[in-house]
C-alpha positions as CSV (number, residue, x, y, z in Angstrom):
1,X,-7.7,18.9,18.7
2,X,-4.2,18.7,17.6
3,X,-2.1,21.9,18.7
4,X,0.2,22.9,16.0
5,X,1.7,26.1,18.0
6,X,5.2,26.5,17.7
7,X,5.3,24.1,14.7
8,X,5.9,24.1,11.1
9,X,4.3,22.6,8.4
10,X,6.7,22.6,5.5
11,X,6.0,20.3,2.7
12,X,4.1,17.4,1.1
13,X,5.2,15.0,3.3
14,X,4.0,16.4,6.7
15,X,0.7,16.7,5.3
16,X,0.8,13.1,3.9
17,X,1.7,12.3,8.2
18,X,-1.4,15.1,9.3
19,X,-3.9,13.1,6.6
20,X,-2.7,9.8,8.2
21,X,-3.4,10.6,11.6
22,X,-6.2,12.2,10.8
23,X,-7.8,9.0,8.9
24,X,-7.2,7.4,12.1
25,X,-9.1,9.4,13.9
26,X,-11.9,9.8,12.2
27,X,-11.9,5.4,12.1
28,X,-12.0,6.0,15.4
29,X,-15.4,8.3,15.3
30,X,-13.3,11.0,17.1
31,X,-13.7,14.9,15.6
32,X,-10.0,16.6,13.7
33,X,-10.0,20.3,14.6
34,X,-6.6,21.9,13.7
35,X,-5.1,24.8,16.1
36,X,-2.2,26.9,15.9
37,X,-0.9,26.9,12.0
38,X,0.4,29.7,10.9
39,X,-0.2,31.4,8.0
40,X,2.9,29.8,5.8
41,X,1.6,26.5,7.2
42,X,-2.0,26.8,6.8
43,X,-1.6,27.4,3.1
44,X,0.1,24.5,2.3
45,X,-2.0,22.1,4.3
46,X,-5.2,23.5,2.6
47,X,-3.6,23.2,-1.0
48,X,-2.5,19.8,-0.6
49,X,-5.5,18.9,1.9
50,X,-8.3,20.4,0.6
């Protein structure tokens, strides 16, 4: 799980970072869930990260 509470998404280049990380993981056989976005950030992460 990554916690995003109290954080900000807020543009193309922190979801570039997110997908990164995420890529890793999933290398690594371990599950992405994402917790705490707000809406703002939410929106942009599912436009860009579909």
């Amino acid at each position: 799980m990554t916690d995003f509470t109290n954080s900000k998404i807020w543009d193309e280049s922190a979801v570039v970072a997110i997908m990164k990380v995420e890529e890793l993981l999933k290398q690594q056989q371990i599950g992405v869930h994402y917790e705490g976005l707000d809406a703002s950030s939410q929106k942009i992460l599912e436009q860009l990260h579909p």
